[in-house]
N, C-alpha and C positions, 0 to 999 in steps of 0.2 A: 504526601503528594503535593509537588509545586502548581498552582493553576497561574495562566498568565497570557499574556500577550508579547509575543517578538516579532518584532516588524511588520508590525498587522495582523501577526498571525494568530489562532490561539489556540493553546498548548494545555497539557499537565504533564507533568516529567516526575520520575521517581527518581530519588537519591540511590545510588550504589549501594553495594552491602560493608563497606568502610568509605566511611562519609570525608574521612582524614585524609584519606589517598588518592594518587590520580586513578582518575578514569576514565574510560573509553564515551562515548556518545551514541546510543542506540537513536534513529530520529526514523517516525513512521506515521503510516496515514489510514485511517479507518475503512470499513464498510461503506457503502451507502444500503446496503441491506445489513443486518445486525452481526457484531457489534458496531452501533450507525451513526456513533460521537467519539471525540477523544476519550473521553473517561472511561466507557464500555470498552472501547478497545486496551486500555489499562488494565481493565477490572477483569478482560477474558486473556491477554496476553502479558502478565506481569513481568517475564522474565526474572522472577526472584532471584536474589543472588549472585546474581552477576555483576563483577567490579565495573559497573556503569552507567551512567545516569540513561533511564529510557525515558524517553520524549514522543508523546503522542501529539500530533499536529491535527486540528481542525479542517478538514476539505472546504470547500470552496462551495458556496450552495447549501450550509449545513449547519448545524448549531446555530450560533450566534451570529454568523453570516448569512443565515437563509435570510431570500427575498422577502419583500412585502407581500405578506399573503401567504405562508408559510410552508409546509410543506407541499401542499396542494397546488400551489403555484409552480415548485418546483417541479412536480407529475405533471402540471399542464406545458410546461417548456419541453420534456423528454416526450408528452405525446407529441407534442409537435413537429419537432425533430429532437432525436435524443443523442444526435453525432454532433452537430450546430451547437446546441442549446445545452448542453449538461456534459457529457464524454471531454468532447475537445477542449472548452472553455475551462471546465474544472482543472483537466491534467496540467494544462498550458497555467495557469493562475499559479497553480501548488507547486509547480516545477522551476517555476522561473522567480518565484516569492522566497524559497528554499533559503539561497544561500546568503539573504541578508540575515534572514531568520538563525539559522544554525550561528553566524557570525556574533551575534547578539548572545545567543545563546553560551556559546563559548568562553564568552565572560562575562552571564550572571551566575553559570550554575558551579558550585565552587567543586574546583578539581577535574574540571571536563573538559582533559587536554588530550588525551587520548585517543586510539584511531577510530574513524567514523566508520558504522555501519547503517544501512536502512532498511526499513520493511514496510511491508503493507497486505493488506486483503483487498482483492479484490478489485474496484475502483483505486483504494490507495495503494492496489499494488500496481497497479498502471501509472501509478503517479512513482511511485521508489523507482519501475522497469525506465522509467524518463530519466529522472535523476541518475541515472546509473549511464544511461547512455549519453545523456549530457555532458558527462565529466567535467559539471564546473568547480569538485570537490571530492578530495581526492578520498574515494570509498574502500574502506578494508575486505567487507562481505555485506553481500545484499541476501532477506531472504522475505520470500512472498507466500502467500496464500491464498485458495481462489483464484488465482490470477487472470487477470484478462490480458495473456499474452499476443492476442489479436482483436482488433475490435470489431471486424467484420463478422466472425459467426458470434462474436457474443449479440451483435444488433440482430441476428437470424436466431437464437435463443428468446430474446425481449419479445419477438413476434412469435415465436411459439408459446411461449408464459404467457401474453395478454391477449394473443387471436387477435395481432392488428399485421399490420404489413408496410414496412419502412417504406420512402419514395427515397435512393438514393440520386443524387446527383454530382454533378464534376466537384463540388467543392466538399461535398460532405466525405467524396471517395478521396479526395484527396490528405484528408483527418484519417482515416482510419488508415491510408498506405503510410502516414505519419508515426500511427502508435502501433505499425505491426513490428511486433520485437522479437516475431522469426527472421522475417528479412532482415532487421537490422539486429541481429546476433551479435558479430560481429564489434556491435559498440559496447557489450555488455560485460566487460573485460575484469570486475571482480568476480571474487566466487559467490556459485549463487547458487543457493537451496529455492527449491519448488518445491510447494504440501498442496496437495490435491484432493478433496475427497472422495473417495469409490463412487459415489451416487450422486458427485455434482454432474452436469450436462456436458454431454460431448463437447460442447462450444470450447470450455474450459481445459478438460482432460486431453482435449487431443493436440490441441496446441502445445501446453503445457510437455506432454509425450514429447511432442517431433522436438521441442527445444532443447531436453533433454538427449537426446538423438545427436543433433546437431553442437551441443556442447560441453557433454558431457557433463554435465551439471548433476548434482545430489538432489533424486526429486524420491519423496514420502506420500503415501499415498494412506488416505485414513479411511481402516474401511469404517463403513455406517455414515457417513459425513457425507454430505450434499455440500449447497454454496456457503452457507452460513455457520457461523461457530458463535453462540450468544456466551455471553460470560456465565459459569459456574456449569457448564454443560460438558461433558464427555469429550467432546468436539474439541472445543476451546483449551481444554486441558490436555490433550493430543497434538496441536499447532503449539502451546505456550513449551511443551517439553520439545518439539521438535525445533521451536528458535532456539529456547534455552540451550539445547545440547550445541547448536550450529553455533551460535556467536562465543559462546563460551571455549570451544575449539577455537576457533579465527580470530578472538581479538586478543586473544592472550599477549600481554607482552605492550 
């Protein structure tokens, strides 16, 4: 496993399964509930064997970039507003950070010329559902997990998980019509796998559902799985074989 920094960003990436040959570039972004670093999400989504470098990318607010004050600081920003202060600012940072990063990337990791795909859970799958509808780089297949394909009822889940009650306003409604990526379907023009767990919250699954609705998209559904999938867990190992089987079909070639 490579640990590093590209263009501010920080990463661990895994070498392909022939380290001699080209390969494709898997590039993706973690949890903020578990797995809730770069390395966890390696260590729960390996993609073994696949001729391709995968590249776990650090969020924004996390690891080695959390604020002064550490985790606790960050919980004190999401009470306060968690659309303003954590959601927007995160996606918007990782989204727009991406493609020096990937660029960099490109020519340290040797043989990683290959077609790009992206992933993520959760928060970082809000962050790949960006990058995918950004198009500032041209994506072969996207695949997510947990997805917060709307941020509207995931912020009506956050107040039923803590028993608080958001204040939204003009500018915070204006972030989450930004990251609804029902509406903007439309811009999400690779192929794109959804893994859902039977027992995560409506917030997640229903979304998830109508996109699949709306686009015909390959979505998996695992049953006994909620939001999280920790490495070495049932869970984890249920999303790693259902990227595995995805990018392995799609990037061939």
């Amino acid at each position: 496993m490579v640990e590093g920094i590209a263009a501010g960003v920080p990463f661990v990436a895994v070498p392909p399964a022939d380290e001699s040959a080209p390969a494709a570039l898997l590039a993706g972004w973690h949890l903020m509930d578990e797995p809730a670093s770069e390395r966890a999400m390696a260590e729960a989504v390996p993609m073994a064997g696949l001729q391709a470098w995968r590249v776990y990318f650090g969020l924004p607010l996390s690891g080695k970039r959390l604020p002064e004050g550490g985790p606790a600081e960050v919980f004190r920003r999401a009470s306060e507003d968690a659309v303003l202060n954590v959601f927007g600012p995160v996606t918007e940072q990782a989204a727009a950070e991406f493609p020096a990063a990937l660029a960099e990337l490109r020519d340290r990791l040797p043989g990683a010329t290959g077609p790009l795909g992206v992933f993520g859970g959760s928060a970082g799958a809000l962050v790949a559902l960006e990058v995918l509808a950004r198009g500032d780089a041209a994506i072969t297949a996207a695949a997510v997990a947990s997805p917060i394909v709307q941020l509207t009822p995931m912020i009506a889940a956050n107040e039923r998980r803590f028993g608080v009650s958001y204040a939204w306003s003009e500018r915070s409604r204006e972030v989450a019509a930004r990251h609804d990526y029902l509406d903007r379907a439309g811009e999400l023009t690779a192929p794109l796998l959804v893994v859902t767990g039977a027992d995560d919250d409506i917030a997640v699954r229903e979304p998830a559902e109508a996109l699949r609705e709306k686009l015909g998209i390959e979505l998996v559904v695992v049953d006994g799985m909620a939001h999280e999938f920790p490495p070495g867990t049932p869970e984890a190992a249920r999303v790693d074989a259902a990227f595995t089987e995805w990018f392995g079909r799609r990037l061939r070639g």
